[in-house]
VEXDREN-2710 file (C-alpha; in Angstrom, 1 decimal):
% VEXDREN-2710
k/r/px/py/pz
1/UNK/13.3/9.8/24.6
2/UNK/12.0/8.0/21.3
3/UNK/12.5/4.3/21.3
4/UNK/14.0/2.9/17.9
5/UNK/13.9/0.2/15.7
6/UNK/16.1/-0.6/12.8
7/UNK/15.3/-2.7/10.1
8/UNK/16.3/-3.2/6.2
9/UNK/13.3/-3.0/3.7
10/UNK/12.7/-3.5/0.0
11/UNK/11.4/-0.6/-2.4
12/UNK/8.0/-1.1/-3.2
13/UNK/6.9/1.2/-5.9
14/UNK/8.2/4.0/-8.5
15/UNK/7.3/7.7/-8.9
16/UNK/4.2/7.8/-10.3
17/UNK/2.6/5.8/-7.3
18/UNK/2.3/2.2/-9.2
19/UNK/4.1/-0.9/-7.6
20/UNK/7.6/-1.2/-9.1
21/UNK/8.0/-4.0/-11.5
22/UNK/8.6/-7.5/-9.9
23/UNK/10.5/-10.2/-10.3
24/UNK/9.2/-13.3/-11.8
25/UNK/8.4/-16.4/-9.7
26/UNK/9.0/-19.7/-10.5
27/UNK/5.6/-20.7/-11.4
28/UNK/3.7/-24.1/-12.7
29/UNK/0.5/-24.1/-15.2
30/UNK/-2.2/-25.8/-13.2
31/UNK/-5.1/-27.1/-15.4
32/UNK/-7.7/-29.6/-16.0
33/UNK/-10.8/-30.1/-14.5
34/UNK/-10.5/-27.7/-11.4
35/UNK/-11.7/-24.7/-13.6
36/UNK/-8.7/-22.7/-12.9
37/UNK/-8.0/-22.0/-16.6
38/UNK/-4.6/-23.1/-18.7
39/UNK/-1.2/-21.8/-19.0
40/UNK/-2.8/-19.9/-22.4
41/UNK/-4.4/-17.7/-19.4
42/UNK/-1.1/-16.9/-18.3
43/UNK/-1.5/-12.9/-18.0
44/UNK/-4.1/-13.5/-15.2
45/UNK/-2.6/-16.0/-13.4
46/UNK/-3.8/-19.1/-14.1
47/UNK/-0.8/-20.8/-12.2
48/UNK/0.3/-20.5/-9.0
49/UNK/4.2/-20.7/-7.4
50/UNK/5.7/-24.1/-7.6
51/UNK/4.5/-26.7/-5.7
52/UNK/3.6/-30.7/-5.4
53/UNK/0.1/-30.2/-4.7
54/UNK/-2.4/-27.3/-4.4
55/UNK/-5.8/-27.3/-2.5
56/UNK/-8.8/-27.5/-3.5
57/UNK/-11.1/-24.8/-4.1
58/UNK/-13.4/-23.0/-1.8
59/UNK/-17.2/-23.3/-2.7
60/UNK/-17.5/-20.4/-4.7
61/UNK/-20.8/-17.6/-5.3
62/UNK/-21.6/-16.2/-8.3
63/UNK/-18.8/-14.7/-10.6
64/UNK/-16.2/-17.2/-8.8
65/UNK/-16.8/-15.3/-5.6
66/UNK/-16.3/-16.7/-2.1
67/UNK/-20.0/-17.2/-0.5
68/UNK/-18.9/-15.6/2.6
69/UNK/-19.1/-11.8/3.1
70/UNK/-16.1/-9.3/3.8
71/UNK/-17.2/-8.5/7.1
72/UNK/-13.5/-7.9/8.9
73/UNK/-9.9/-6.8/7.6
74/UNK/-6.7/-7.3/9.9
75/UNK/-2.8/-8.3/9.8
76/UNK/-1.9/-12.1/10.2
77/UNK/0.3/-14.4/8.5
78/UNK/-0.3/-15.9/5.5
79/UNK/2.2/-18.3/4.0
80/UNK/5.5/-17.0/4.4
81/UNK/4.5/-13.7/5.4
82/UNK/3.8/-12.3/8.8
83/UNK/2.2/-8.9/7.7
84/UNK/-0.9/-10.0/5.5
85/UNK/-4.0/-8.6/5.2
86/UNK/-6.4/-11.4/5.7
87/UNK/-10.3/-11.5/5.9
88/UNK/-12.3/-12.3/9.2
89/UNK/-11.3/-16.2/8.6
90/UNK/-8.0/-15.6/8.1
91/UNK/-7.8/-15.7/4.4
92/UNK/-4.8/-13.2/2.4
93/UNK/-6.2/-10.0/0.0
94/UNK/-4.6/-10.1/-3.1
95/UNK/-3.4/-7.6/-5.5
96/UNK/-2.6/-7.7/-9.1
97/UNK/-0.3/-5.6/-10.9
98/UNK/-2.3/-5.3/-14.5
99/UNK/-4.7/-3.5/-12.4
100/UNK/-4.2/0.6/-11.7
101/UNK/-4.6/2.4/-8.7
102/UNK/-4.6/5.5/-10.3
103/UNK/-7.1/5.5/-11.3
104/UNK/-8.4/2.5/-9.2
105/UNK/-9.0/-0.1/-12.6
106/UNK/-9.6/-3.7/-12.4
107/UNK/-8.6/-6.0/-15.4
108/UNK/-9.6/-8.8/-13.8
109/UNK/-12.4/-10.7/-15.8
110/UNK/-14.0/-13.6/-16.6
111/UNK/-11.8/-16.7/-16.4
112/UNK/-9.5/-14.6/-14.3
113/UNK/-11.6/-13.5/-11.6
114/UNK/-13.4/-17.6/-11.3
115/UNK/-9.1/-18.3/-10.0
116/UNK/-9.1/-14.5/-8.4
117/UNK/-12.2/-14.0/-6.7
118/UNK/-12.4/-10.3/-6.4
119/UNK/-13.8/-8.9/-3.0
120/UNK/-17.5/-7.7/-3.7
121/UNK/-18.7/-5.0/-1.1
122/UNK/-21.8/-4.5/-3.1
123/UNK/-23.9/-5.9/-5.6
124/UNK/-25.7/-4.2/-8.5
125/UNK/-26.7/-1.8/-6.0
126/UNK/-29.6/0.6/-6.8
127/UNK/-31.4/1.6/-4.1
128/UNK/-31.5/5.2/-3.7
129/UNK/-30.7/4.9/0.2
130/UNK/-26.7/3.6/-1.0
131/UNK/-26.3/5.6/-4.0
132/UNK/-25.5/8.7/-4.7
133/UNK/-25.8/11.2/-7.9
134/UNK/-23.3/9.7/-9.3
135/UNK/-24.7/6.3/-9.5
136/UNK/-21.9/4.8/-7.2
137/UNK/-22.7/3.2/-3.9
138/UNK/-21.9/5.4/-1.1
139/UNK/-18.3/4.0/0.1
140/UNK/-18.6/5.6/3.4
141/UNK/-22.0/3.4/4.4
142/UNK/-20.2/0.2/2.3
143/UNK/-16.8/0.6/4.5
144/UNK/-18.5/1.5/7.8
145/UNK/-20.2/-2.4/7.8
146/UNK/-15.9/-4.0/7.8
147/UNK/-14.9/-4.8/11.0
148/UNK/-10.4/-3.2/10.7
149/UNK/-8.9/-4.4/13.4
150/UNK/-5.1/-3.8/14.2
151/UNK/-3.8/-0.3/13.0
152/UNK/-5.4/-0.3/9.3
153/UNK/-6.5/2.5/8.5
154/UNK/-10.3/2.9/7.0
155/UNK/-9.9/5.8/5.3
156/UNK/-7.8/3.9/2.8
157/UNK/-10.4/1.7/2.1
158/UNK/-12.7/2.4/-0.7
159/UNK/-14.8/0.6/-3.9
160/UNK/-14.4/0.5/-7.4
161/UNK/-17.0/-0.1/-9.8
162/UNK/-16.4/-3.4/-12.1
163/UNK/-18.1/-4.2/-15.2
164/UNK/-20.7/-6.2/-14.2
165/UNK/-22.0/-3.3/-11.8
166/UNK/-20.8/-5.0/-8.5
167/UNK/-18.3/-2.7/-6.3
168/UNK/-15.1/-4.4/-5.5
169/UNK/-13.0/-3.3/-2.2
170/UNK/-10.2/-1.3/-3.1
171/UNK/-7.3/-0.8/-0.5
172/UNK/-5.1/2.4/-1.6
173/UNK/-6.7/2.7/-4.5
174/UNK/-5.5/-1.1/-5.1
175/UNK/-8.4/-3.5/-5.9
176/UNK/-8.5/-6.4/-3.9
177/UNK/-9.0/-10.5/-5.0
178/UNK/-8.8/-13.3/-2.6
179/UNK/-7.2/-16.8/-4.7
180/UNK/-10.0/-19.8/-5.5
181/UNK/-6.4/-22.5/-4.2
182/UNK/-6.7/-20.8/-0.7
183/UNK/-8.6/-23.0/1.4
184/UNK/-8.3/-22.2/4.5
185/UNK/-6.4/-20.1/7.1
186/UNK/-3.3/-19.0/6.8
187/UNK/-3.0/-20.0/2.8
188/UNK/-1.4/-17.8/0.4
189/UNK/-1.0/-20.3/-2.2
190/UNK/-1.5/-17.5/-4.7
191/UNK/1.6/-15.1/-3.8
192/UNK/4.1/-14.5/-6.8
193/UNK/1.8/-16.3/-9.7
194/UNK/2.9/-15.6/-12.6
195/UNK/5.2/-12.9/-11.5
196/UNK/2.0/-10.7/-11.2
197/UNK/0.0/-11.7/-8.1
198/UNK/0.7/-10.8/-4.6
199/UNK/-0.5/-11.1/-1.8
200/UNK/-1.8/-7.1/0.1
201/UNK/0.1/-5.4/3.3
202/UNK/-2.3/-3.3/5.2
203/UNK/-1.8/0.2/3.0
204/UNK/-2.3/-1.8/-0.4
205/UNK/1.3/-2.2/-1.3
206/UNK/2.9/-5.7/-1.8
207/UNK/3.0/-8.0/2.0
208/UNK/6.6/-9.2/0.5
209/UNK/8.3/-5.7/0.9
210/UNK/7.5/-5.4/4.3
211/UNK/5.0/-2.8/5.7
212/UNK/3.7/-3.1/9.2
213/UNK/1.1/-1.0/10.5
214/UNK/3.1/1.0/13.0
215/UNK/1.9/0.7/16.7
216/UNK/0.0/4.0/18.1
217/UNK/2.7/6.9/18.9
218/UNK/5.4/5.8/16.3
219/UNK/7.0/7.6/13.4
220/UNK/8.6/5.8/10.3
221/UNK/10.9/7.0/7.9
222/UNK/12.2/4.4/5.0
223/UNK/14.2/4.5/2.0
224/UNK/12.6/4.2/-0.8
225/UNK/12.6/5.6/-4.6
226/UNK/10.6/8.4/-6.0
227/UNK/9.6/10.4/-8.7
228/UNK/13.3/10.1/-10.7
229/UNK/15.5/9.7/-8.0
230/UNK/16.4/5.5/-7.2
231/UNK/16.3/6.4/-3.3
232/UNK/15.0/8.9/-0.8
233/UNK/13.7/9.1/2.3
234/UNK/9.7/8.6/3.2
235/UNK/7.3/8.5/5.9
236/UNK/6.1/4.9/6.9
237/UNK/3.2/4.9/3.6
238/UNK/5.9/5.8/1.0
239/UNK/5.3/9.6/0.4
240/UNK/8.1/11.5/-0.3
241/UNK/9.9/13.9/2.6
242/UNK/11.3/17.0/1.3
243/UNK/13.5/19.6/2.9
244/UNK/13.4/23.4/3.2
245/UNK/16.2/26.3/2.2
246/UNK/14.7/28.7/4.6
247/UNK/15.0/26.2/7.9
248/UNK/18.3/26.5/9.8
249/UNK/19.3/23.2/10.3
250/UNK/19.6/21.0/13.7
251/UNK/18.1/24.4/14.6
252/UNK/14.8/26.1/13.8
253/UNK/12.1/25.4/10.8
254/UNK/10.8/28.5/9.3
255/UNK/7.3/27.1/8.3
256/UNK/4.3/27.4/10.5
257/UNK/1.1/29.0/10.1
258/UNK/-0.2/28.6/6.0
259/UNK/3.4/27.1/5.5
260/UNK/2.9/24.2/7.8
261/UNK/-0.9/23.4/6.2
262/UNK/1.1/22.6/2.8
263/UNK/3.7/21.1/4.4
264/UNK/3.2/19.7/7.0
265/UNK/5.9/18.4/9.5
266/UNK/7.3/15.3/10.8
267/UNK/6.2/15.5/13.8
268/UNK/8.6/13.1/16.6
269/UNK/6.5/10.5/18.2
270/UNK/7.1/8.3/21.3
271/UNK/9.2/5.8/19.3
272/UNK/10.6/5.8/15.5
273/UNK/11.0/3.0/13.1
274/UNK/13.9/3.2/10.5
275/UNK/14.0/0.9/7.4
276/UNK/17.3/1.9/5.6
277/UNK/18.2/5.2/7.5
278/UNK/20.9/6.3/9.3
279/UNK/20.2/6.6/12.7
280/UNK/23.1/8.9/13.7
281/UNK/21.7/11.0/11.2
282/UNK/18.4/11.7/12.4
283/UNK/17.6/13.9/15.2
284/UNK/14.8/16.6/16.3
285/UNK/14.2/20.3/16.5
286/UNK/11.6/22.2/18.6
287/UNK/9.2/23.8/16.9
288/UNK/7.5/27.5/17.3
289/UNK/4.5/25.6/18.6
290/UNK/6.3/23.3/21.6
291/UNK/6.3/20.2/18.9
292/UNK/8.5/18.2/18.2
293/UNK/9.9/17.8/14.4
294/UNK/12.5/15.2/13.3
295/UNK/15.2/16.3/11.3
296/UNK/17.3/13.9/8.7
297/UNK/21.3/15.1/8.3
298/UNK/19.9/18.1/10.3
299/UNK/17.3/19.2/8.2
300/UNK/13.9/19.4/10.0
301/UNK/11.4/16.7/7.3
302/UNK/8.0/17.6/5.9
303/UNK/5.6/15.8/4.0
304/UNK/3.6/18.0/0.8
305/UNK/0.0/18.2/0.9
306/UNK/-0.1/18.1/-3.1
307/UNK/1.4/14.6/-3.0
308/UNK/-1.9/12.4/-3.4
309/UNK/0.0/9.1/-3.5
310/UNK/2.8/6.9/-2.5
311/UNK/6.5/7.7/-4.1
312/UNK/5.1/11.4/-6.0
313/UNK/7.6/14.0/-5.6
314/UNK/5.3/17.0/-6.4
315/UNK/7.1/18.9/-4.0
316/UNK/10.3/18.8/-5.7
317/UNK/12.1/22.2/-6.5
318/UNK/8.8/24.2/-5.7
319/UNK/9.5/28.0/-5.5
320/UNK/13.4/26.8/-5.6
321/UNK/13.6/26.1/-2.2
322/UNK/11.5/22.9/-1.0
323/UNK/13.9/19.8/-2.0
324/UNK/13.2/15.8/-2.2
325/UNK/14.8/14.5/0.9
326/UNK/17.9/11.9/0.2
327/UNK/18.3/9.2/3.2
328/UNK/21.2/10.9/4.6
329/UNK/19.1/14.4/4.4
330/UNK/21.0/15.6/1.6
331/UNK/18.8/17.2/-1.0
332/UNK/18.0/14.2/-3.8
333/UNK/19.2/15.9/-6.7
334/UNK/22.2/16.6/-5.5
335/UNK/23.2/13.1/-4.1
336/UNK/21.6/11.9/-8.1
337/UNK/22.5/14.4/-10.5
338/UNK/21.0/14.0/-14.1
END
């Protein structure tokens, strides 16, 4: 018997992968002699959410950068939020939404990145011992030295290369900044600024929308939009779940073998987390193999290999029979026609 929990949760990016558009927060310029720029610096957030008084910076390296070293990532709250991803003292990750994860770009610079610190893995690294062909510092030896404690998962962790040579952490392909106004523990003095700042959830997307690292032996599934369609169901990292013609529903699937390695199932775990689902609607189905695969409106639910990022729907109409999911298990297109 799977245990359940319920819960309502905002979307938190488009189709193509990138973090939907955001509202704007109530912001105020903070200049003068604190080096944090001037409201002219707006795009790169150079204030910071309302407030009577901000703290005072943290001693800063070179480039703006925190002197301590990323040496541990985990979950704790920051601010408002309960689900942060913080630094081994406590301090939020940041992402911007100027920057791409796709590929992974910062446009953080200069001015910007003395009030956005970004989070250096590496330094102008060329010894041939961390780099490879390529010139790049070999992630695998760079993310093998943090510490992730808590359910985050290191093989979402990675580097991207920044102008000045240094390798900034990336988290999903997000890169990641800590705020110079955070001063201690527990901070996030930086979420909303300017509408373009927020503060990172363990898989890269935005704290504010909600994800939790789910507990060992649980499956999610949460409504959330994709590709064209304004809402459809996903697995607990955002990518797309798609349905199959050939499957007999609240029945039998009729992909194993070569089928199952490009799609693979939803496999039914000891307990199942729902964020805008249905729960009468979701059920399971034995599979050819003994497993265990949940269904959605009676439709057994598979992921698509091809699908290399959150909120894709690669797998839509392929061959005419694999189908985006809808949250009630209906296929997508027909629930939003057009």
């Amino acid at each position: 018997m799977m245990a359940l929990a319920t819960a309502m949760l905002g979307a938190a990016c488009t189709g193509n992968g990138q973090a939907a558009p955001a509202n704007k927060a109530t912001v105020k310029s903070v200049n003068g002699s604190a080096g944090y720029g001037n409201a002219q610096a707006g795009d790169y957030g150079s204030s910071v959410p309302t407030s009577e008084s901000s703290p005072a910076a943290p001693p800063a390296g070179e480039g703006g950068a925190p002197t301590a070293q990323l040496t541990a990532l985990k979950i704790a709250p920051a601010g408002s939020l309960s689900n942060a991803l913080v630094d081994q003292n406590g301090r939020p990750l940041y992402r911007f939404d100027k920057d791409s994860n796709n590929p992974s770009t910062s446009n953080c610079d200069g001015q910007c990145a003395q009030n956005w610190p970004p989070v250096i893995v590496a330094n102008n690294v060329d010894n041939s011992n961390n780099v490879n062909i390529n010139n790049n510092v070999n992630v695998e030896n760079v993310i093998n030295n943090i510490n992730v404690i808590g359910g985050i998962d290191k093989s979402k962790l990675g580097v991207v290369k920044r102008k000045d040579g240094s390798m900034q952490l990336t988290v999903n392909k997000w890169p990641m900044y800590w705020f110079a106004k955070d001063s201690g523990p527990g901070q996030a003095n930086g979420e909303g600024a300017m509408g373009t700042w927020w503060v990172a959830a363990f898989n890269g997307t935005k704290a504010k929308d909600g994800a939790m690292p789910p507990t060992p032996g649980t499956t999610v599934i949460r409504a959330m939009p994709a590709g064209k369609f304004p809402k459809v169901a996903t697995d607990g990292e955002g990518f797309t779940l798609y349905r199959f013609d050939k499957d007999v529903p609240n029945k039998a699937s009729n992909c194993n073998g070569e089928c199952a390695k490009a799609w693979p199932p939803v496999l039914a775990q000891d307990n199942l987390m729902l964020y805008g689902i249905d729960r009468n609607l979701v059920g399971t189905i034995t599979r050819a193999d003994g497993s265990k695969q949940l269904t959605l409106g009676g439709w057994p639910l598979y992921r698509y290999a091809k699908d290399t990022a959150a909120c894709q729907t690669n797998g839509e109409a392929v061959g005419g029979v694999w189908w985006t999911a809808a949250v009630n298990g209906k296929k997508a297109k027909d629930v939003f026609p057009g």
